[in-house]
RODRENBA-710494 format. One line per field, with one value per residue (C-alpha): residue in three letters; x, y, z. Coordinates in steps of 0.1 Angstrom, whole numbers, plus 5000, padded with zeros to 4 digits. Layout:
r <- c(ala_...)
xx <- c(X_...)
yy <- c(Y_...)
zz <- c(Z_...)
//
This chain:
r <- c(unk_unk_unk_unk_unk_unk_unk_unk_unk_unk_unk_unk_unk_unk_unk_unk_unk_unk_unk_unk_unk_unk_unk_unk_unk_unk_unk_unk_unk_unk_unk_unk_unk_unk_unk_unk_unk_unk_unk_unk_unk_unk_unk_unk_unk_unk_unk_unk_unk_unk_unk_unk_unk_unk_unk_unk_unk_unk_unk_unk_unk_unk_unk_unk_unk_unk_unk_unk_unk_unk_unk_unk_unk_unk_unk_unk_unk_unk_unk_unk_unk_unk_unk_unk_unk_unk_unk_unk_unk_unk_unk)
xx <- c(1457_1490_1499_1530_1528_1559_1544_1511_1521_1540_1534_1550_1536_1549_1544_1540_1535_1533_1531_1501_1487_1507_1491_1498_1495_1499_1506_1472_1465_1446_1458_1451_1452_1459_1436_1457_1484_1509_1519_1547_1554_1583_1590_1591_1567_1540_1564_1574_1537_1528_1557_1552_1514_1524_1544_1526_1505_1539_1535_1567_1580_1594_1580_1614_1626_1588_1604_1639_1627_1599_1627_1647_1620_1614_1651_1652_1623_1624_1653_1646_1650_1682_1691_1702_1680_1677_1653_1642_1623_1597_1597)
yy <- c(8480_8462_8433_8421_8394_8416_8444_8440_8443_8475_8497_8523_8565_8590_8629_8653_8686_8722_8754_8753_8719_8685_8653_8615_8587_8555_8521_8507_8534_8565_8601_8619_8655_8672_8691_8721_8719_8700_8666_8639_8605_8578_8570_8605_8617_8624_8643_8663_8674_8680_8701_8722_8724_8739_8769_8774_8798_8822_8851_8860_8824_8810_8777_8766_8775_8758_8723_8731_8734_8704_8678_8691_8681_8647_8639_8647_8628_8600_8571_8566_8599_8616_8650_8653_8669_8678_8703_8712_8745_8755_8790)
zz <- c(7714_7722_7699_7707_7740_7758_7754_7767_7805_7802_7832_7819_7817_7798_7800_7770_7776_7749_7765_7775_7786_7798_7796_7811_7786_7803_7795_7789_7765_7786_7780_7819_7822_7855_7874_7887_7857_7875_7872_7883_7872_7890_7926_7935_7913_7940_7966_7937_7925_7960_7963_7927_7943_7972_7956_7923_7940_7955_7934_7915_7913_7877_7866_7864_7904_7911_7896_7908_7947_7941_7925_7956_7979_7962_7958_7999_8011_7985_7986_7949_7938_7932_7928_7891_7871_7834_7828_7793_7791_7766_7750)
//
């Protein structure tokens, strides 16, 4: 689906997300959607889902402190990953 001779290789993801459902589309062209509603893309991308797994299931928790605490974990564990975060919420 990918024309141009540069682009072809791109190994690149992207995340779109509504209030209700968040979905992967990736470089080749495949739209993913998670299993448990949680998803991360980058080099810390899998610390941080397996973080936002582990407390999505603490009663009383804001979405937002869920990604706050996993990008904290990821940012800690992974050399890649920093600790600024820009965080857009949904309404």
């Amino acid at each position: 689906w990918r024309t141009d001779k540069y682009l072809r290789r791109l190994e690149a993801v992207l995340l779109v997300a509504d209030n209700t459902h968040i979905y992967e589309l990736t470089g080749n062209g495949d739209v993913l959607e998670p299993e448990h509603g949680v998803m991360g893309i980058g080099s810390g991308g899998t610390y941080a889902q397996a973080a936002a797994l582990a407390l999505i299931d603490i009663p009383d928790i804001e979405s937002e402190e869920i990604v706050r605490k996993a990008m904290k974990i990821a940012g800690d564990i992974c050399v890649y990953t920093n600790h600024n975060v820009t965080l857009e919420k949904l309404s």
